[in-house]
Backbone bond lengths (Angstrom), bond angles and torsions (degrees), N, CA, C in turn:
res aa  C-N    CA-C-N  psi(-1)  N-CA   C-N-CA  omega(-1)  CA-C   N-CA-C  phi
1 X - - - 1.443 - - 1.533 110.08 -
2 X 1.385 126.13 -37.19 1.144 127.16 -173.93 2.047 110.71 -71.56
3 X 1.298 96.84 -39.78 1.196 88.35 169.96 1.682 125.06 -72.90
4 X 1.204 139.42 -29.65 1.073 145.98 117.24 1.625 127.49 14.12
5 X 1.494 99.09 -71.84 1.526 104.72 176.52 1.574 98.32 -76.25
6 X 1.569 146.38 -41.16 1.625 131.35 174.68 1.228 113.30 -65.65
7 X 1.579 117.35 -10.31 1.838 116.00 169.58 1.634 96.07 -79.50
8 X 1.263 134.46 -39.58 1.456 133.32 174.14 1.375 116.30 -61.26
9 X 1.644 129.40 -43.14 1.824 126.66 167.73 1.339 86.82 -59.31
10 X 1.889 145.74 -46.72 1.111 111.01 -157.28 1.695 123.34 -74.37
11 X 1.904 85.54 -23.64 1.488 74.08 -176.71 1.929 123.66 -104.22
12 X 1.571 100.01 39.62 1.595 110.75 169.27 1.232 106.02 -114.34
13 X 2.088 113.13 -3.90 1.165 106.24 -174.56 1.781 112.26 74.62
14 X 1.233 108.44 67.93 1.276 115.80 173.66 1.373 105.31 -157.49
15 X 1.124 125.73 136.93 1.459 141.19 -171.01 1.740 101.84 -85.03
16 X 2.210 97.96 101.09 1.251 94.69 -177.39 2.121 111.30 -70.30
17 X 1.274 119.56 1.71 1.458 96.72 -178.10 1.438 107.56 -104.86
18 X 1.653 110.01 19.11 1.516 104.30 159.09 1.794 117.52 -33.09
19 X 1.447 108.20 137.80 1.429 98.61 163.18 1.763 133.71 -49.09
20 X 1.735 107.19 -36.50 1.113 108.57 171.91 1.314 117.39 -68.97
21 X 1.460 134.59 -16.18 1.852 132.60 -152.96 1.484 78.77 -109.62
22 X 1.043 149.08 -11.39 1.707 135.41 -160.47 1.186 115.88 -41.64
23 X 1.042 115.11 -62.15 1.522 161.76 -163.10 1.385 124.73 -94.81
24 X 1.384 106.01 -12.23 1.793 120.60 -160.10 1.850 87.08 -94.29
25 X 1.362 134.87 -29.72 1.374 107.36 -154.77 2.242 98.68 -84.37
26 X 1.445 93.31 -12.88 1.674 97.58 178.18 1.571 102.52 -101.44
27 X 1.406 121.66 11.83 1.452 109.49 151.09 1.339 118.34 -89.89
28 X 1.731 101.22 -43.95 1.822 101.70 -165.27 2.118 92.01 -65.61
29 X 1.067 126.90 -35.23 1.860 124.58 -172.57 2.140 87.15 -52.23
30 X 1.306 122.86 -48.69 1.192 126.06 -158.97 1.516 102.83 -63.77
31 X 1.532 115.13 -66.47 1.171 133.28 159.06 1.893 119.77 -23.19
32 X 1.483 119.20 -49.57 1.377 135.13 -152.85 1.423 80.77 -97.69
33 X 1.609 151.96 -34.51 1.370 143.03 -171.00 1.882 91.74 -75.65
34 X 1.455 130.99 -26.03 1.647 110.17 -179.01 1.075 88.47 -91.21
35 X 1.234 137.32 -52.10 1.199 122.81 -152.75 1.919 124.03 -64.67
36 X 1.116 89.00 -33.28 1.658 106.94 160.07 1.583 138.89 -91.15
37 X 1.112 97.96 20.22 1.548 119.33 -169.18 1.452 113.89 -83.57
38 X 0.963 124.00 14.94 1.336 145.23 179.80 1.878 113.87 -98.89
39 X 1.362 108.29 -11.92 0.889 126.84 177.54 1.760 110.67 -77.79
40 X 1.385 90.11 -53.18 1.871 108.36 175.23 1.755 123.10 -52.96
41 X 1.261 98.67 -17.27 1.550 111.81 -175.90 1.136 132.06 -83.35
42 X 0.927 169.41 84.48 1.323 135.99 164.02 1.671 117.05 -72.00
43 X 1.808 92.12 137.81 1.586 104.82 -172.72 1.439 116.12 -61.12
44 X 1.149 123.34 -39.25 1.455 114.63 -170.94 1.316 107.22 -72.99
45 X 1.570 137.62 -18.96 0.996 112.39 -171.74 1.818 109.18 -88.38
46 X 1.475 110.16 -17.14 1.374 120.66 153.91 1.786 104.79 -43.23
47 X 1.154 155.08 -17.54 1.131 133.01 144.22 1.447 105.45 -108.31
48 X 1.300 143.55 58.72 1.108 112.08 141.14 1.186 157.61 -71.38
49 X 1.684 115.92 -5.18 1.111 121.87 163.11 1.227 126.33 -105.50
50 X 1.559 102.15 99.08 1.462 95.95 -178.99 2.177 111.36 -101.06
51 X 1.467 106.52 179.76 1.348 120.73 -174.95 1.339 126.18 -117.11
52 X 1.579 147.40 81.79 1.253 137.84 169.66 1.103 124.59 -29.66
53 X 1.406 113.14 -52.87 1.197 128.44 155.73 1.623 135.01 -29.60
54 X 0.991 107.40 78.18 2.032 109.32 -167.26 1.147 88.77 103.02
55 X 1.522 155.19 67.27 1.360 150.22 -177.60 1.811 87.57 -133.04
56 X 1.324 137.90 115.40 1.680 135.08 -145.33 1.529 84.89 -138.55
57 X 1.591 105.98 178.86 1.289 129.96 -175.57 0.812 104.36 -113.17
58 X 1.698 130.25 29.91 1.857 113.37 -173.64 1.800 76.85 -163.62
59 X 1.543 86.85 154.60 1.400 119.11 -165.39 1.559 111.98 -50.49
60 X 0.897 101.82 165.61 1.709 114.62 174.21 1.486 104.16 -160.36
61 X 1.682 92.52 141.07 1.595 108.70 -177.46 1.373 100.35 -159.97
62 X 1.567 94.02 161.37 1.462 117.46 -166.37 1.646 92.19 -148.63
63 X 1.580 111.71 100.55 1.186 120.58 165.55 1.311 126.79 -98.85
64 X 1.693 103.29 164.89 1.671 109.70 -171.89 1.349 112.64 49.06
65 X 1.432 123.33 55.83 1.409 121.97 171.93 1.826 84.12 -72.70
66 X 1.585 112.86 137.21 1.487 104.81 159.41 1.339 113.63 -83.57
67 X 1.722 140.18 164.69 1.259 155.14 151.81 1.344 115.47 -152.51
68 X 1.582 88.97 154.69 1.559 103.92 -171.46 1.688 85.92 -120.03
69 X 1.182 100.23 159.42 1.767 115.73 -174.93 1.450 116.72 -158.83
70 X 1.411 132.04 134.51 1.307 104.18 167.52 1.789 124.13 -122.86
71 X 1.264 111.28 142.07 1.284 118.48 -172.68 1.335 140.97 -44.34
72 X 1.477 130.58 106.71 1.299 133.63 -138.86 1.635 103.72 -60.21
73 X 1.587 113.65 -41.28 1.255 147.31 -173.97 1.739 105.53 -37.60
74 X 1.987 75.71 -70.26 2.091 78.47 -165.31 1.666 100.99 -111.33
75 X 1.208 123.91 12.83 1.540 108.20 -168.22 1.473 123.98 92.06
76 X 1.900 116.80 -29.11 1.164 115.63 -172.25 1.443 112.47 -109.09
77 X 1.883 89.62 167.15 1.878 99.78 -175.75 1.177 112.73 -53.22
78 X 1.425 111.77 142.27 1.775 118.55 141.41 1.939 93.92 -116.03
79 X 1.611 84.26 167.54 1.578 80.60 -160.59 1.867 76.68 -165.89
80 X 1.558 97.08 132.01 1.800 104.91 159.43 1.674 101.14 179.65
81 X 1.934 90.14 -114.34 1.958 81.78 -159.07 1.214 87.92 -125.33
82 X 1.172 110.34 179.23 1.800 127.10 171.07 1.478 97.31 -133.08
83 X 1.380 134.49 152.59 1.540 143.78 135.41 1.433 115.26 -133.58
84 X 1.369 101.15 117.74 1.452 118.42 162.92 1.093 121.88 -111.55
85 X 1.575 96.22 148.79 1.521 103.78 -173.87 1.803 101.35 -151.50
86 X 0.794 95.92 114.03 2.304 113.53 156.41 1.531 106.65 -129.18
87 X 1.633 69.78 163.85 1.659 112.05 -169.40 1.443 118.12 -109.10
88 X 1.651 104.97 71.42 1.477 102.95 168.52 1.620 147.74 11.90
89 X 1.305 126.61 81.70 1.729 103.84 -176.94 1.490 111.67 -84.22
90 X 1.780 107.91 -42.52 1.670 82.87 -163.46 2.189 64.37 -151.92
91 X 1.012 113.76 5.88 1.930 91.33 -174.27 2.045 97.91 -150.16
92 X 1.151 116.79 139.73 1.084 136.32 -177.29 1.849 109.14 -108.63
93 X 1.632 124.50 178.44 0.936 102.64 -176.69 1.901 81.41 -163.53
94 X 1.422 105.81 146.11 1.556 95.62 -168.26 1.901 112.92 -73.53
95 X 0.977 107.11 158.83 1.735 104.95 -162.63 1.555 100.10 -72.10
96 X 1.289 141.89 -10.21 1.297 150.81 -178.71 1.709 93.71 -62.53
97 X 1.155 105.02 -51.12 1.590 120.66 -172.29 1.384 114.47 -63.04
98 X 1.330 126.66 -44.12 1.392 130.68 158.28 1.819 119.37 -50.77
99 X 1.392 109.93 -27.74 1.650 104.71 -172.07 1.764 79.43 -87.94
100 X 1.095 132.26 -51.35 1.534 125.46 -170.06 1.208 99.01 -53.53
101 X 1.486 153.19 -30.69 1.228 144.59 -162.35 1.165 101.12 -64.27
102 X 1.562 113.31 -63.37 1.686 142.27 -168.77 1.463 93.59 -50.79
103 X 1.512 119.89 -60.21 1.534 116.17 -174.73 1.826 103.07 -61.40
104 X 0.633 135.11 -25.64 1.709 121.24 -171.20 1.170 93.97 -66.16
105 X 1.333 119.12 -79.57 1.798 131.46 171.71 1.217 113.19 -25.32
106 X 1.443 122.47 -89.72 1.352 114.71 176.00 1.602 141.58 -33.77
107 X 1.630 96.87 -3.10 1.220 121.22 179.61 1.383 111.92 -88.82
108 X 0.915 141.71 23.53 1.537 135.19 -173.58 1.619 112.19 -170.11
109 X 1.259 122.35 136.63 0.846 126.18 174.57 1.767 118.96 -20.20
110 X 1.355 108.40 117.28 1.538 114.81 -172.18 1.606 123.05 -140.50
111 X 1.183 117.95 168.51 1.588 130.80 153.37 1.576 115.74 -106.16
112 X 1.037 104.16 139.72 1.792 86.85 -176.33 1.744 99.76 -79.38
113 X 0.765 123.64 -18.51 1.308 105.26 -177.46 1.790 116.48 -75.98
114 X 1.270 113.09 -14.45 1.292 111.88 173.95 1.912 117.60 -104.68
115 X 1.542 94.31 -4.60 1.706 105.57 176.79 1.570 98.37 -93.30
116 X 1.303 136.54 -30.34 1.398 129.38 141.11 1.943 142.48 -33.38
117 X 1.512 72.03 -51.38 1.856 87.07 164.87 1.453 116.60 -79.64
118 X 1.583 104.54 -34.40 1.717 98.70 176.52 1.566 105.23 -61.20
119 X 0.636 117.39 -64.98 1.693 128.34 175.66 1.376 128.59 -17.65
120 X 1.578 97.33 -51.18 1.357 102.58 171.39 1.624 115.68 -96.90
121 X 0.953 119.59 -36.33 1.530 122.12 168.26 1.918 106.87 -50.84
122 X 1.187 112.19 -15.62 1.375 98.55 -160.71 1.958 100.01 -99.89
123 X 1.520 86.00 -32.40 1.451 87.10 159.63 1.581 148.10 -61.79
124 X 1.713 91.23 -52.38 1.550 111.75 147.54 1.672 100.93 -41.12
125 X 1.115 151.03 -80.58 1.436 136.35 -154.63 1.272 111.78 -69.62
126 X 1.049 124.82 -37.88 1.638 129.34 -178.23 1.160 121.99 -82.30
127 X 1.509 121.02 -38.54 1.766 108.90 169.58 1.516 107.16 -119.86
128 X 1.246 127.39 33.67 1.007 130.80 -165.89 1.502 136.26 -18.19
129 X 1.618 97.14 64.85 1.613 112.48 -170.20 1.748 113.46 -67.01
130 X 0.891 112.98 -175.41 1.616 122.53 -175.58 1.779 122.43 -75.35
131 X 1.583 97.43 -28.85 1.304 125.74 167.54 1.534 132.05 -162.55
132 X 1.226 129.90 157.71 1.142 115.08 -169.83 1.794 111.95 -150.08
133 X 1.239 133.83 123.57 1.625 127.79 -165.43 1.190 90.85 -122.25
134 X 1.640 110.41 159.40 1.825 106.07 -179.66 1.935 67.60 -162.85
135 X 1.441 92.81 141.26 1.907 114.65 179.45 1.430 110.11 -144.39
136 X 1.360 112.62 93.71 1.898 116.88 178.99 1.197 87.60 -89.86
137 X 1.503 113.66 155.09 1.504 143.21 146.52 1.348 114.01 -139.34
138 X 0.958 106.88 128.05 1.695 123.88 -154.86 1.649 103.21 -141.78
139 X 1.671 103.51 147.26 1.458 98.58 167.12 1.705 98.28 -111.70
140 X 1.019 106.57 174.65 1.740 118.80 -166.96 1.644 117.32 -130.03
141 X 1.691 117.61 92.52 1.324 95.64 174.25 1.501 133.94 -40.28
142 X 1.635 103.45 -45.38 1.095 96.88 173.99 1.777 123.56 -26.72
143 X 0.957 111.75 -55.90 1.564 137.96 -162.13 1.817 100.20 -58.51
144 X 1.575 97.72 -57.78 1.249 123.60 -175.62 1.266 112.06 -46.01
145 X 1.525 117.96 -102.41 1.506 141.17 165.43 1.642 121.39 -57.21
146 X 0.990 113.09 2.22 1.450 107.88 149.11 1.373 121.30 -179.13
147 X 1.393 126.93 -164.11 1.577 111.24 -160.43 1.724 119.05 66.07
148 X 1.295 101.36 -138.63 1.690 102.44 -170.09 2.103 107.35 -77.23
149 X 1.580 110.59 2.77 1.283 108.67 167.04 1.415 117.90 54.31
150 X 1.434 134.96 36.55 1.439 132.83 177.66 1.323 96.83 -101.73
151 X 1.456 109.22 131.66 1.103 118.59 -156.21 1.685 101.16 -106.25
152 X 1.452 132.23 -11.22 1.168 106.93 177.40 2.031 104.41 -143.14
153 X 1.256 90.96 36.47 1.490 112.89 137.51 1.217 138.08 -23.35
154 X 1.083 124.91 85.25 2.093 124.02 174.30 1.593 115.43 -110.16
155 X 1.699 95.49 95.75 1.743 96.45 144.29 1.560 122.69 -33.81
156 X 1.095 117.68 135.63 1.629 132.90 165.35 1.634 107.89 -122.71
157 X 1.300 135.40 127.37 0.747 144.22 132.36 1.412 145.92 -133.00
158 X 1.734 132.14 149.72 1.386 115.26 -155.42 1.714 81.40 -142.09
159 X 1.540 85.31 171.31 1.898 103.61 -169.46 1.882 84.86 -138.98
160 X 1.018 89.94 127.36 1.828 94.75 173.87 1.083 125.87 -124.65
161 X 1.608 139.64 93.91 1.476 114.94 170.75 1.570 111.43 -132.62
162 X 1.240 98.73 -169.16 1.424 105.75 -162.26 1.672 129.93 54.97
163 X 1.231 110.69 -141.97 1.562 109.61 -175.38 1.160 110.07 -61.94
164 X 1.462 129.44 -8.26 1.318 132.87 169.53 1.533 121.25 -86.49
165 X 1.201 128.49 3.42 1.113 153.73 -176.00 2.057 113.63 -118.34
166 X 1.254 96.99 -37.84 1.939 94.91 177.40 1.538 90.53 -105.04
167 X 0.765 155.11 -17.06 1.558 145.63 -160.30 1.511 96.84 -121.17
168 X 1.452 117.28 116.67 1.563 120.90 -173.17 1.895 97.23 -84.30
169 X 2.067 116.87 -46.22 1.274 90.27 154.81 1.189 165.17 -58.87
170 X 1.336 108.49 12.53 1.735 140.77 -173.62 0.983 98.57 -81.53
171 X 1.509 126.53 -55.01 1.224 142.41 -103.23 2.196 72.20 -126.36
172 X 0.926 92.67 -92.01 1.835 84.85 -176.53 1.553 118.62 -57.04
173 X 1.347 130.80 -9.11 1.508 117.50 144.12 1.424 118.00 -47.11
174 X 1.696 123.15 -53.76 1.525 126.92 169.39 1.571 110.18 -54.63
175 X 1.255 134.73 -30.23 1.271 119.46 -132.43 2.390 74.80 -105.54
176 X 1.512 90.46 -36.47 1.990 76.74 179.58 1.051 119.05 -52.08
177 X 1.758 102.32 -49.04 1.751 112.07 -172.39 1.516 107.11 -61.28
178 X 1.332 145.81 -11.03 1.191 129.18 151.64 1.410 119.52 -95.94
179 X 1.162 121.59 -11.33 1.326 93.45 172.31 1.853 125.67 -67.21
């Protein structure tokens, strides 16, 4: 890998034995093991412990989880919020476990529109609550630093199912509590 990244200074045309790059191709390998660590996980077992106990008939959410992610497309960050929210049937799961969800995902090469759907699909299978909403807004280097360059640009995307999906008041009870 290290040689790899000095075939990349060679080919932007940058002199990999600069004093500053010396050292840079065994930071970015250090750097690329968190940032890709989402790979190492598997999500469901990020909830495996769930609780009957306090398991309710009314919503639960955990907004503005932050994440950083980077884009399968061009290589670069998108980075914003997550809010999720389900509706308990018979098992709960502690809210620590929901920001770890977001971090597994957001950990690996992504689209937000399909790190949204993972999210909620994974929930739907694992605690199989009554309903379940998940709402990223993200900004996109891509978007940013190159291409069409709009600089204050926000992706929106949401994953909807269950009672949050047939019930439109479900659906805008979640959507106040985050705004």
């Amino acid at each position: 890998m290290e040689e790899s990244i000095k075939k990349f200074f060679d080919y932007i045309g940058e002199d990999r034995e600069r004093e500053g790059l010396l050292n840079t191709p065994n930071r970015v390998i250090e750097s690329w093991k968190h940032l890709y660590s989402g790979y190492k996980s598997n999500p469901r077992e990020i909830l495996d412990v769930v609780f009957s106990d306090g398991a309710c008939n009314e919503m639960v959410i955990l907004k503005a989880i932050e994440f950083y992610s980077v884009c399968e497309h061009h290589l670069l960050p998108f980075f914003g919020k997550i809010s999720i929210g389900y509706i308990p049937d018979s098992k709960v799961v502690g809210i620590s476990k929901l920001a770890r969800l977001v971090e597994v995902y957001s950990r690996r090469l992504q689209i937000q529109e399909k790190m949204t759907t993972q999210i909620a699909d994974t929930l739907m299978e694992v605690l199989q609550p009554k309903g379940v909403m998940v709402v990223a807004e993200a900004q996109h280097m891509c978007m940013i630093m190159r291409g069409v360059e709009k600089q204050n640009s926000i992706m929106i995307t949401s994953a909807i199912r269950g009672l949050f999906k047939s019930d439109i008041k479900t659906r805008e009870e979640f959507m106040g509590h985050i705004r």
